[in-house]
C-alpha positions in Angstrom: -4.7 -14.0 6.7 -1.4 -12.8 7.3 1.7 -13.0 9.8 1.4 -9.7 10.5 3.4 -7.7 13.6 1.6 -5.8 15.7 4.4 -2.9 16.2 7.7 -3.3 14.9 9.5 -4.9 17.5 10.3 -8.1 16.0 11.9 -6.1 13.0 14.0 -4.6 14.9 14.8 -7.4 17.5 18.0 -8.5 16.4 19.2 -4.6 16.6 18.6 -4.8 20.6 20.4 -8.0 21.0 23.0 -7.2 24.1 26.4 -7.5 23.3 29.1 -9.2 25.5 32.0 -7.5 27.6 31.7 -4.1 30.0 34.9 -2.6 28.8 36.1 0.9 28.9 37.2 3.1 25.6 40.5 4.3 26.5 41.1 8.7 25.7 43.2 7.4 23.2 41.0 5.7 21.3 38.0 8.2 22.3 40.1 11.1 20.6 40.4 8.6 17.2 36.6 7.8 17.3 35.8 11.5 17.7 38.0 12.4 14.6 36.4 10.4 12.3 33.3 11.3 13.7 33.7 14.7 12.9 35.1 13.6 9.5 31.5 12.1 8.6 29.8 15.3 10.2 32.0 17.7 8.3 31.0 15.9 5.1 27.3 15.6 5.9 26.2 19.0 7.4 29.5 20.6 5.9 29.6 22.5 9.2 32.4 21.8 12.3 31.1 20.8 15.4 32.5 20.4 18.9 33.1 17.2 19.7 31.1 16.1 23.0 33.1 12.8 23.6 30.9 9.6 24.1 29.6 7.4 26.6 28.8 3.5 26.8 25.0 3.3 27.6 23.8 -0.4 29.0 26.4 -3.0 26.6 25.9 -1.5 23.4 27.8 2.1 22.9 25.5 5.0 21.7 27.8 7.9 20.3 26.1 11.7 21.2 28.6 14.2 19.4 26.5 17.1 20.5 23.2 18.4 22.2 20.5 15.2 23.1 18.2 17.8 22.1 16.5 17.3 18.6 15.4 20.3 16.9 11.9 20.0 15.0 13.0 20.0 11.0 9.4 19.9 8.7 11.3 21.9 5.4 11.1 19.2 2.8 14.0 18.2 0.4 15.3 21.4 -1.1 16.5 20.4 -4.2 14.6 16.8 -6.6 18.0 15.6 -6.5 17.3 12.1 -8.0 19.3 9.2 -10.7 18.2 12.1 -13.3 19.3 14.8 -11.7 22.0 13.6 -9.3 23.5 16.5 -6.7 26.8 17.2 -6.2 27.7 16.1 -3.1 29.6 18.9 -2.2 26.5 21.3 -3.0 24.7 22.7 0.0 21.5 21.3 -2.1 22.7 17.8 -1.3 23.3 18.6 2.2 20.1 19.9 2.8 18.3 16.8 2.0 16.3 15.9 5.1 17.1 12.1 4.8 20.1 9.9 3.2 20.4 6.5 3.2 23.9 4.8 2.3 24.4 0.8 1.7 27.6 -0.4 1.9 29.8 -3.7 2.3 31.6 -4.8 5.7 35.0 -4.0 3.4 33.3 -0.6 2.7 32.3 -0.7 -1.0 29.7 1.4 -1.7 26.7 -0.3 -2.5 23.5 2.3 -2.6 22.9 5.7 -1.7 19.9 7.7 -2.5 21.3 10.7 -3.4 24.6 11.5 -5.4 26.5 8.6 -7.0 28.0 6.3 -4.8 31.9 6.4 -6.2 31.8 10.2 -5.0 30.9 8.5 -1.5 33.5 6.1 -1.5 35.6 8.2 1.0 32.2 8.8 3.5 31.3 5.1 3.4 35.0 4.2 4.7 34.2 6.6 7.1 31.1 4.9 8.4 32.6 1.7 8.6 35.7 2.8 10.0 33.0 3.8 12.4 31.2 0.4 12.9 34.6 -1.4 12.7 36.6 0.5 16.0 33.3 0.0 17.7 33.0 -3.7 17.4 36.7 -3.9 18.2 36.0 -3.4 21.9 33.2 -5.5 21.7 30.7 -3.1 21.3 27.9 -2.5 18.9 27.4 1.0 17.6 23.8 1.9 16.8 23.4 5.7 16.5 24.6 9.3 16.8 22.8 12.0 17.8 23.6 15.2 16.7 22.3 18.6 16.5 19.1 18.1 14.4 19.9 15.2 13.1 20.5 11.3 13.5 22.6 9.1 11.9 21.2 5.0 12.7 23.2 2.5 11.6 22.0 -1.4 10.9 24.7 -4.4 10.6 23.2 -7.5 8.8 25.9 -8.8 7.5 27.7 -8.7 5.3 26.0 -5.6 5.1 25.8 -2.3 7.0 22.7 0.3 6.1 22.8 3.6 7.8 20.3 6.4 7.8 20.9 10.1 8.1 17.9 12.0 9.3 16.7 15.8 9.9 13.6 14.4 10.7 11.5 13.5 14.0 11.7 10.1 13.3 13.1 8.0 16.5 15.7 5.6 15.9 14.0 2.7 16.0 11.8 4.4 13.2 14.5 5.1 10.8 16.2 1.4 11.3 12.8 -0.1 10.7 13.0 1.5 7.1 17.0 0.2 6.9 15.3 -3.6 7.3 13.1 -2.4 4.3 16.3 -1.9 2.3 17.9 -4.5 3.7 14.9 -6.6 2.4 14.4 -5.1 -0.8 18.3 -6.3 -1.7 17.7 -9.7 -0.2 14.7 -9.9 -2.5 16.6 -9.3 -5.7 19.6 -12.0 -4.6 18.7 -14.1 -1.8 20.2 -14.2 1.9 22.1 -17.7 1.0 23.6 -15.8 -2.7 24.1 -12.7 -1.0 26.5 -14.6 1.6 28.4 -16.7 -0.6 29.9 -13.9 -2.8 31.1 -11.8 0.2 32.6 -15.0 1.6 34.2 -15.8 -1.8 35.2 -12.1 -2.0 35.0 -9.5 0.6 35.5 -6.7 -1.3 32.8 -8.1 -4.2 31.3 -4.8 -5.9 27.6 -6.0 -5.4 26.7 -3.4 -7.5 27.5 -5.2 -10.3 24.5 -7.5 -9.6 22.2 -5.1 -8.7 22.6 -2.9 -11.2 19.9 -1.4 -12.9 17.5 -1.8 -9.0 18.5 1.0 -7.9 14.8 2.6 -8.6 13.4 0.0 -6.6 15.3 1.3 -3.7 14.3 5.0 -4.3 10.5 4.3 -4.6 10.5 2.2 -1.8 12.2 5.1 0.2 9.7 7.7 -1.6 6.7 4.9 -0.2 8.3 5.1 3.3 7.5 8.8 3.3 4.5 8.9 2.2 2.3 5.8 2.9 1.4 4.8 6.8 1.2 1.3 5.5 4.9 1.0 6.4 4.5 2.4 9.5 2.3 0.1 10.4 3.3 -3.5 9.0 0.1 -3.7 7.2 -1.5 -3.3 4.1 -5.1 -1.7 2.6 -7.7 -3.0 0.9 -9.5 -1.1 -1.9 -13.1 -1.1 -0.2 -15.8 -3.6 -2.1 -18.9 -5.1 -1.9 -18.7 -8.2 0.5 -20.6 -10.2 -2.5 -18.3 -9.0 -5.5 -14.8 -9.8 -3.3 -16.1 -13.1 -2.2 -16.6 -14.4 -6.1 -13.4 -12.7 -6.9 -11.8 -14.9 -4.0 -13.5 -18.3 -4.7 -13.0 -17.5 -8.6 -8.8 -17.5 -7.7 -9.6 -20.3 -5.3 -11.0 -22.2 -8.4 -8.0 -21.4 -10.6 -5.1 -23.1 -8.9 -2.1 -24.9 -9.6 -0.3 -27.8 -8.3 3.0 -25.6 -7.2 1.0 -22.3 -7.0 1.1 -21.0 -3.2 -0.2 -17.8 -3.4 -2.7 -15.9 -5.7 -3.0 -11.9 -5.3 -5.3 -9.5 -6.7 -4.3 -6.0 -6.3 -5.0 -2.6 -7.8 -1.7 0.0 -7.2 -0.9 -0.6 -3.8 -4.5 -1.4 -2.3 -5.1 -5.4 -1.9 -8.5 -6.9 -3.4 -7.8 -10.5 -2.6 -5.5 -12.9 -1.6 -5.7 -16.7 -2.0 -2.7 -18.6 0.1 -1.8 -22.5 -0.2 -2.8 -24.1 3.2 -0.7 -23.2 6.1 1.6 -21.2 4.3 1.3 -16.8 5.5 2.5 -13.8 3.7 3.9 -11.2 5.8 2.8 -7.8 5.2 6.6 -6.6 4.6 6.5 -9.1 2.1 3.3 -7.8 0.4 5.2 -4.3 0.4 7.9 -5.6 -1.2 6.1 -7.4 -3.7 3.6 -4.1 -4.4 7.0 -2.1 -4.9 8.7 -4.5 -7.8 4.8 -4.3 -10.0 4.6 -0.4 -9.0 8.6 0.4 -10.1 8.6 -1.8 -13.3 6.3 -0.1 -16.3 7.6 -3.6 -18.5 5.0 -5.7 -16.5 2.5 -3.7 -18.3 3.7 -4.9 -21.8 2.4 -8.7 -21.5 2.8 -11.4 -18.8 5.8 -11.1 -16.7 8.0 -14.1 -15.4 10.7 -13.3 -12.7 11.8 -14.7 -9.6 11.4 -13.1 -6.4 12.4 -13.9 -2.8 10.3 -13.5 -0.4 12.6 -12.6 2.7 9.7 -13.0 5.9 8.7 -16.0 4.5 12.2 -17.8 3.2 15.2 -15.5 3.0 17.1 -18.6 1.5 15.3 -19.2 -1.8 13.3 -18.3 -4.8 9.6 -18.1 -5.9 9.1 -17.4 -9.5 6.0 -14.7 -9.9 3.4 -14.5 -12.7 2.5 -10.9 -13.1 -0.1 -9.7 -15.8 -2.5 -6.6 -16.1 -5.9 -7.6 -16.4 -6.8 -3.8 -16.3 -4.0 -0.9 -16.9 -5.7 2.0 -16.4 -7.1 1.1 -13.1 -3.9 -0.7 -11.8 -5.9 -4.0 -11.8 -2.9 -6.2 -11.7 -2.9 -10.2 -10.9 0.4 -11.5 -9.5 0.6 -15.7 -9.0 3.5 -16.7 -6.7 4.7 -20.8 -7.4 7.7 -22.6 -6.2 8.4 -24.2 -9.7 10.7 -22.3 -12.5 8.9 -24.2 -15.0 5.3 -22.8 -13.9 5.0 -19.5 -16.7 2.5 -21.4 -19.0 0.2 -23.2 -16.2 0.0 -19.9 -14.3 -1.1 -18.4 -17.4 -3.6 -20.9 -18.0 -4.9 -19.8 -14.6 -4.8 -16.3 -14.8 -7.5 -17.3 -18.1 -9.8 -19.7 -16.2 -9.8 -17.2 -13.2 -11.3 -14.1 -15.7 -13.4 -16.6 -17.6 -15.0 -17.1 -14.1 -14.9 -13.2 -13.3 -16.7 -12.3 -16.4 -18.9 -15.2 -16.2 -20.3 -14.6 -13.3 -20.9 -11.0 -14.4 -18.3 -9.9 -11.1 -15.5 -8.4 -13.5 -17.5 -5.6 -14.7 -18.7 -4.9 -11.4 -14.4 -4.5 -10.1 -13.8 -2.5 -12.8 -16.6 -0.1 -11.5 -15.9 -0.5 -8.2 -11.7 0.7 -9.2 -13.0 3.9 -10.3 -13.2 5.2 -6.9 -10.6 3.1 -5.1 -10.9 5.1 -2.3 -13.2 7.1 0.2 -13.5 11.0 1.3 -13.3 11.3 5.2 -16.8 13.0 4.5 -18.1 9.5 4.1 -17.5 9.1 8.1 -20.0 11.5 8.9 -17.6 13.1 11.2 -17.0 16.9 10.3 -14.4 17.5 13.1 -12.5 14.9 11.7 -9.8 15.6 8.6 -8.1 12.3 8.2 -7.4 8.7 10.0 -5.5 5.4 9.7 -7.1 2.4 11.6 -5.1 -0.8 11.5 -7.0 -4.1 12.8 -4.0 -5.8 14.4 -6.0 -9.7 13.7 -6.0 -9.3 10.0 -2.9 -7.1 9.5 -5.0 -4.8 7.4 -5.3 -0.9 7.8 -7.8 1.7 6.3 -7.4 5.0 5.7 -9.7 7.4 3.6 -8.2 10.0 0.9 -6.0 12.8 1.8 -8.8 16.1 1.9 -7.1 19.9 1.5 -4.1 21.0 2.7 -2.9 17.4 2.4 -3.0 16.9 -1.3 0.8 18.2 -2.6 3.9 16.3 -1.9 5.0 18.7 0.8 1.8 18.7 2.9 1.8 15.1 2.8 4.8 14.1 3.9 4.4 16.3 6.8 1.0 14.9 8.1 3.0 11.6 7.7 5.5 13.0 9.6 3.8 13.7 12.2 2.0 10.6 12.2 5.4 8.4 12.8 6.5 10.8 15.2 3.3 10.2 17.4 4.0 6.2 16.0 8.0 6.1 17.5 6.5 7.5 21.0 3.8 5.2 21.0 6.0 2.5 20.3 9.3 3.9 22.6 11.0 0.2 23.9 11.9 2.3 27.0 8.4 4.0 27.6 5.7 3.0 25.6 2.7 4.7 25.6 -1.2 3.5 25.3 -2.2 6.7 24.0 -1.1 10.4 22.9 -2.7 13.3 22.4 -0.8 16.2 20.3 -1.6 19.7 20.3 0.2 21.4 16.8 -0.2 24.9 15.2 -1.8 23.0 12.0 -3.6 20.6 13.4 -4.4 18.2 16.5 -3.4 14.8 16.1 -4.8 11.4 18.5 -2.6 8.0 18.6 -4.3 5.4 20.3 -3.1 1.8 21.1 -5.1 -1.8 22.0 -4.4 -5.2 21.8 -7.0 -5.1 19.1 -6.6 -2.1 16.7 -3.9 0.7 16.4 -5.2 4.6 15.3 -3.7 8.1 14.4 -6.5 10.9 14.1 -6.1 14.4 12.6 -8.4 17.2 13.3 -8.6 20.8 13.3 -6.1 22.4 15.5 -9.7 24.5 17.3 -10.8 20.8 18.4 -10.3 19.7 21.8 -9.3 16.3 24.2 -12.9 15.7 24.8 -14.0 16.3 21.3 -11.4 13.9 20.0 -12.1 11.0 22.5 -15.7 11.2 21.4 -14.7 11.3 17.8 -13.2 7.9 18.2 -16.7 6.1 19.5 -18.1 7.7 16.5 -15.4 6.5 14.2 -15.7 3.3 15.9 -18.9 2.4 15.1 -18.8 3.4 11.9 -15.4 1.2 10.8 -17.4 -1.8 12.8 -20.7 -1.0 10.6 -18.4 -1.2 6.9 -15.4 -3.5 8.0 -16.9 -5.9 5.6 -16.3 -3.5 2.6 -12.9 -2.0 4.2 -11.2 -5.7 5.4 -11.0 -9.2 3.9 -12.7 -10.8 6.8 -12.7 -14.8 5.5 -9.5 -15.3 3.5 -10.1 -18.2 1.0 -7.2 -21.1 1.0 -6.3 -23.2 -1.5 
């Protein structure tokens, strides 16, 4: 149904790409490079460090200012140090947040950051590019720092440069997989082709000016990286239905289409019910996200039918699609989004979104949705498994993933991020370019956590931290069987084309 990855290599392909020229830094240069490395440091952790010097690793340089050595940070963000309530940067509060994320142009204008305003950042962002800028000068392509606790991974799609800065466990290919989210989430809004032109009309274009206004998309899609394995994955989830009731849903949007309409998507919050597609033509799971995160941050769509133009950026970077979004249900999220290449389309997709609930309710199906949204999701009870506490299963053909609701401890904020914490550590060593792994199992004070790998399915499993290797391999035959017994309900197994 989708073109789905099965890790997250090809997002971060063009971040490996080797990089011409063996040259050496001269000590001259070293002793500039560590300066301003200690500038951004200073600024960050408000803390001097000594200054380890660098070393060129394979053709691309990887700075290491201190220990290789990452210490184990779980506190969650200290302070809700959000666009309401924006931090001082100076404040130890905005220091102590466990992840930043800065945007910024290849002249250094800031663009985005997710905490404090980005005209009090001005100076760290010259910083970072002065950074990116001496590297490339030697021919060289700087793509993180290690520090003591804490990361700092930069991404160059120009005429952009996104860097993270981490206190998490997150592994560096981790944290740039969520830069390309960003990334994407701008492209989105402008279009790769737009996005080039003004920076080549004007380097030192305040894009701010045209995003302004987006900056919440940014900040839930950063709060979804956190919190939903979805991301981690590539994939999405499916609210779990009878086989019957999705299949009329799917042949009633099937029946409702439109000369320019390409893709027809049925969705309740972030869980997918059905997706219709023009013939040939794949949505990427990315894309999906993306789309799920403009409906989720934007209460207006739930004031009438919405018309706005979105670019898809896995599917064409370079152009527009012009999206039909209405609520068919608010309270239960039920929202229907219909995705055509013409600007002209508002009033035919409207027409469509009519004939497909005329068909709904005449075949008696939308009644039996709406009951269905009431429980969107499922206990881990339902499994039949009492060793087991939570799961996500990801079927690598669809590009689907299930995952039942979060039981006790897991239900606040603080809890949840750290399971999912844990969950993209065991991901990023599962997925390590230099060692990957089929299969991990991790041994915690809280809990005991599996990861397991195939060419057909990808799995995390949490259990009590009293359970046992043995206990948890059986666990995944049981949990097997009983995903292969209900994938009907929990997958779309026959996506319907126009």
């Amino acid at each position: 149904m989708f073109v789905h990855t099965q890790s997250f290599e090809d997002l971060t392909a063009e971040t490996r790409d080797t990089v011409d020229g063996d040259q050496e830094v001269e000590s001259c240069d070293l002793t500039k490079l560590s300066n301003d490395l200690s500038q951004l440091s200073t600024h960050l952790l408000g803390q001097e460090e000594e200054q380890r010097g660098a070393e060129e690793i394979g053709e691309d340089l990887k700075v290491e200012m201190f220990d290789e050595s990452l210490a184990s940070v779980t506190s969650q963000d200290s302070s809700p140090c959000g666009r309401e309530d924006i931090c001082d940067i100076t404040s130890d509060a905005w220091r102590n947040q466990r992840k930043h994320v800065f945007v910024l142009s290849e002249a250094g204008k800031p663009i985005y950051s997710r905490y404090g305003t980005e005209e009090a950042l001005s100076s760290t962002m010259g910083v970072m590019m002065a950074l990116v800028s001496f590297v490339e000068a030697d021919k060289n392509m700087i793509k993180s720092i290690l520090g003591d606790g804490y990361k700092v991974v930069f991404l160059r799609k120009s005429p952009l440069v996104l860097v993270s800065v981490a206190r998490t466990r997150q592994s560096e290919q981790e944290l740039s997989r969520e830069l390309f989210y960003i990334y994407y989430q701008i492209v989105s809004l402008l279009t790769i082709t737009q996005l080039n032109q003004i920076f080549e009309r004007k380097q030192n274009y305040d894009l701010r000016r045209l995003l302004a206004g987006s900056e919440h998309l940014n900040d839930n899609l950063l709060k979804q990286l956190d919190r939903d394995p979805g991301f981690l994955l590539c994939a999405v989830t499916c609210v779990p239905l009878a086989v019957s009731t999705r299949d009329i849903i799917s042949s009633s949007l099937q029946a409702a289409k439109a000369k320019n309409l390409v893709f027809s998507i049925l969705l309740a919050g972030s869980q997918l019910i059905s997706l219709v597609r023009k013939k040939d033509q794949y949505l990427h799971p990315m894309d999906l996200h993306l789309l799920f995160n403009l409906v989720g941050s934007s209460s207006s769509f739930r004031e009438g039918e919405g018309w706005t133009p979105i670019c898809l950026p896995k599917f064409n970077p370079s152009g527009f699609f012009h999206a039909h979004i209405s609520y068919l249900h608010s309270p239960s999220d039920l929202c229907l989004i219909l995705i055509s290449t013409s600007r002209e389309d508002f009033f035919c997709l409207s027409d469509c979104k009519h004939r497909f609930l005329e068909r709904l309710r005449r075949r008696n199906a939308f009644q039996n949705l709406l009951e269905a949204l009431q429980t969107p999701t499922y206990p881990v009870d339902l499994v039949g498994i009492p060793e087991l506490r939570h799961f996500v299963y990801k079927s690598k053909s669809s590009g689907l993933y299930t995952s039942p609701e979060l039981p006790p401890p897991y239900l606040v904020d603080e809890e949840r991020e750290r399971l999912m914490g844990l969950y993209q550590y065991l991901h990023g060593r599962i997925h390590n370019s230099l060692n990957p792994l089929r299969h991990i199992y991790h041994c915690g004070q809280r809990e005991n956590l599996l990861a397991w790998v195939t060419s057909g399915f990808e799995m995390y499993l949490c259990f009590s931290p009293l359970g046992t290797k043995v206990l948890a391999m059986n666990t995944v035959t049981k949990l097997l069987k009983w995903i292969r017994k209900e994938e009907d309900r929990l997958f779309i197994l026959s996506p319907q084309t126009y």
